[in-house]
C-alpha positions in Angstrom: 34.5 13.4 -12.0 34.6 12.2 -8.5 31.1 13.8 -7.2 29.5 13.1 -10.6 30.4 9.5 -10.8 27.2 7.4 -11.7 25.4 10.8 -13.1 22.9 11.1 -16.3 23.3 13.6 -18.2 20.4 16.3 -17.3 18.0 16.5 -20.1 16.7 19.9 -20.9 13.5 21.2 -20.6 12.7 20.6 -24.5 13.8 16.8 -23.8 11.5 16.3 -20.8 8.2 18.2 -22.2 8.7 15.7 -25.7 10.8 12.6 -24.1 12.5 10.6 -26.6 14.4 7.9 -24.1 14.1 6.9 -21.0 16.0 9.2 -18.5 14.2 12.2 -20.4 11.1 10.9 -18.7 10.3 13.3 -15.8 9.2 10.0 -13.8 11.9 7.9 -14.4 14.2 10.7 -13.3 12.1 11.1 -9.7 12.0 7.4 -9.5 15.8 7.4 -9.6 16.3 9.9 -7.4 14.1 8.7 -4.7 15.5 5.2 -4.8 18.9 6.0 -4.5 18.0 8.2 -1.5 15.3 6.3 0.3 17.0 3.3 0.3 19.9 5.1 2.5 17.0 5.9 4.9 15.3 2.3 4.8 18.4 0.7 5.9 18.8 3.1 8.7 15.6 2.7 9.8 15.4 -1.5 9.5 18.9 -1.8 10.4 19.1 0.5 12.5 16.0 0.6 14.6 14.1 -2.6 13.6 10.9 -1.1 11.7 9.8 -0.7 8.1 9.8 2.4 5.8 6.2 2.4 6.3 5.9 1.9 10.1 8.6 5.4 10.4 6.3 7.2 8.6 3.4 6.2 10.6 5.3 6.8 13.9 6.6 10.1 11.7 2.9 10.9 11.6 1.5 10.1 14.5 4.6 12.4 16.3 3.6 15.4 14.6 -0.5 14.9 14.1 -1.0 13.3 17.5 -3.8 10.8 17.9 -6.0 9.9 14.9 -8.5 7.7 13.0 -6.8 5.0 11.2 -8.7 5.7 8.3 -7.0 9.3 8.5 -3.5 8.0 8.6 -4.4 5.8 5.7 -5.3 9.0 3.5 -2.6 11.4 5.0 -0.1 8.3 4.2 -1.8 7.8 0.5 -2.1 4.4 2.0 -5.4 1.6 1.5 -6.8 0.9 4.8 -5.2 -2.9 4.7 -1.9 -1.7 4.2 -2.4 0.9 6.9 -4.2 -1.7 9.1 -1.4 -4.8 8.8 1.5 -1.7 9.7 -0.5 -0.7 12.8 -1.1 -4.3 13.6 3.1 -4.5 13.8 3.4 -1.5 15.7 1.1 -2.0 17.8 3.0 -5.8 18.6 6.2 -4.1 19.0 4.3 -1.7 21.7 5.5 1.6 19.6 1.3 2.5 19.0 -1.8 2.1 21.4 -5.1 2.0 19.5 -8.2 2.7 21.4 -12.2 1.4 19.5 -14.6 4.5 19.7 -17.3 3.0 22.5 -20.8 3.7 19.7 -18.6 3.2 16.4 -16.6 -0.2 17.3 -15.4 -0.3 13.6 -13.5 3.6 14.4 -10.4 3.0 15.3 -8.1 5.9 16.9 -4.5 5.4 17.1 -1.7 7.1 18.9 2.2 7.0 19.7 2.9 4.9 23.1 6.1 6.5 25.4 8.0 4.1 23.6 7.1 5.1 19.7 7.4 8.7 20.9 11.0 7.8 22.1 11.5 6.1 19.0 10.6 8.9 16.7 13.0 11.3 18.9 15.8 8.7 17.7 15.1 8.5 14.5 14.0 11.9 13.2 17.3 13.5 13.5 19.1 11.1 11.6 16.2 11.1 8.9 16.5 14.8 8.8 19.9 14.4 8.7 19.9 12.7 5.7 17.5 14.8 4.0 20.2 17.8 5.3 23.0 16.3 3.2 21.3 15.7 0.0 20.3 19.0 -0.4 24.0 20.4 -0.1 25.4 22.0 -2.7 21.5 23.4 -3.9 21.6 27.3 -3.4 18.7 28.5 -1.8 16.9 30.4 -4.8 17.3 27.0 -6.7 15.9 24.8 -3.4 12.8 27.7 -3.2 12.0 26.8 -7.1 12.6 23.4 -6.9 9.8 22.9 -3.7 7.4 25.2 -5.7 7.9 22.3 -8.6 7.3 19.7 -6.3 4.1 21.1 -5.1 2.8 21.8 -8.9 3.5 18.5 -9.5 2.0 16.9 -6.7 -1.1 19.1 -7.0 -1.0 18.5 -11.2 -1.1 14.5 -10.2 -3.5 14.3 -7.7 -5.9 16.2 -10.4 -4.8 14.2 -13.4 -5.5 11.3 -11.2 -9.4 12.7 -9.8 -9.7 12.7 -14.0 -9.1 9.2 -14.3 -6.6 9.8 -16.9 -5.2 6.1 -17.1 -7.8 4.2 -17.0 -6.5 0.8 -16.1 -6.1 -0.8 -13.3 -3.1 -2.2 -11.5 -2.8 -6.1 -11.6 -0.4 -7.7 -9.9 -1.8 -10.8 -10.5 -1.4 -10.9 -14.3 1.2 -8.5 -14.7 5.3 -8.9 -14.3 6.4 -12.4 -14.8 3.5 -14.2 -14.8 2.1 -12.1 -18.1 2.2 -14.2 -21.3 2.4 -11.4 -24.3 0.9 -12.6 -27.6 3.0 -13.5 -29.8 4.2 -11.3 -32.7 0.8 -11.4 -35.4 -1.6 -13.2 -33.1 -2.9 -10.6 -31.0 
């Protein structure tokens, strides 16, 4: 039991195409998974180098694309442009990113790595990789080849579920969570 401790039972393919509880929800399962793994690399990276999740993969980025619109990092990142904008605004105050205003187009905005975020990624990229090394121990290779071949379906089946506007509503943070008030039972 000791390498299994903590484990779900895995649900077989009958139990994930018609779910009947939660952890036979193909979602739920990914969620899991990435939590439990991601959160081993946010605390190296905010421990251990004094950025956010979302600033390493910028820097991430930026290291391997090279200089770009931030409107471009934004889509690449599946980030909105605020979210983008208020990172780059904290990298660029920590001196890891230089941005540079096209001269006809003052609302294009180009940003790059600075010597220092370039060191910075060079740091943190093996560990990261690291990481991602020892999770997948113990896959055998033919399992790892159909397991990234799943991923892509399933990233390429979401982005085209999503372009059909399958759910239509709209995130509301606002109204949602806590601050909801349900109807109660018989009055809605």
């Amino acid at each position: 039991m000791h390498g299994t401790q903590g484990m779900q039972a895995l649900p077989d393919a009958g139990a994930l195409r018609d779910p009947q509880s939660l952890d036979d929800l193909l979602l739920y399962r990914l969620s899991r998974a990435v939590r439990t793994s991601s959160g081993m690399a946010t605390r190296l990276v905010e421990g251990g180098f004094g950025i956010t999740r979302r600033e390493w993969g910028m820097i991430a980025t930026l290291a391997q694309q090279g200089e770009m619109r931030s409107s471009a990092l934004a889509a690449h990142l599946h980030l909105d442009r605020v979210r983008t904008s208020r990172g780059l605004r904290g990298l660029v105050e920590k001196k890891l990113v230089a941005r540079r205003q096209e001269a006809e187009d003052r609302r294009e905005v180009h940003v790059r790595l600075s010597a220092s975020g370039q060191e910075l990624y060079e740091k943190v990229f093996p560990r990261i990789a690291g990481l991602n090394t020892d999770l997948l121990q113990g896959i055998e290779p033919a399992h790892l080849d159909v397991f990234l071949r799943c991923l892509q379906h399933l990233e390429e089946r979401g982005n085209a579920l999503s372009a059909q506007g399958v759910v239509a509503e709209k995130a509301n943070r606002r109204s949602g969570g806590t601050r909801h008030r349900w109807p109660e039972p018989g009055t809605a």
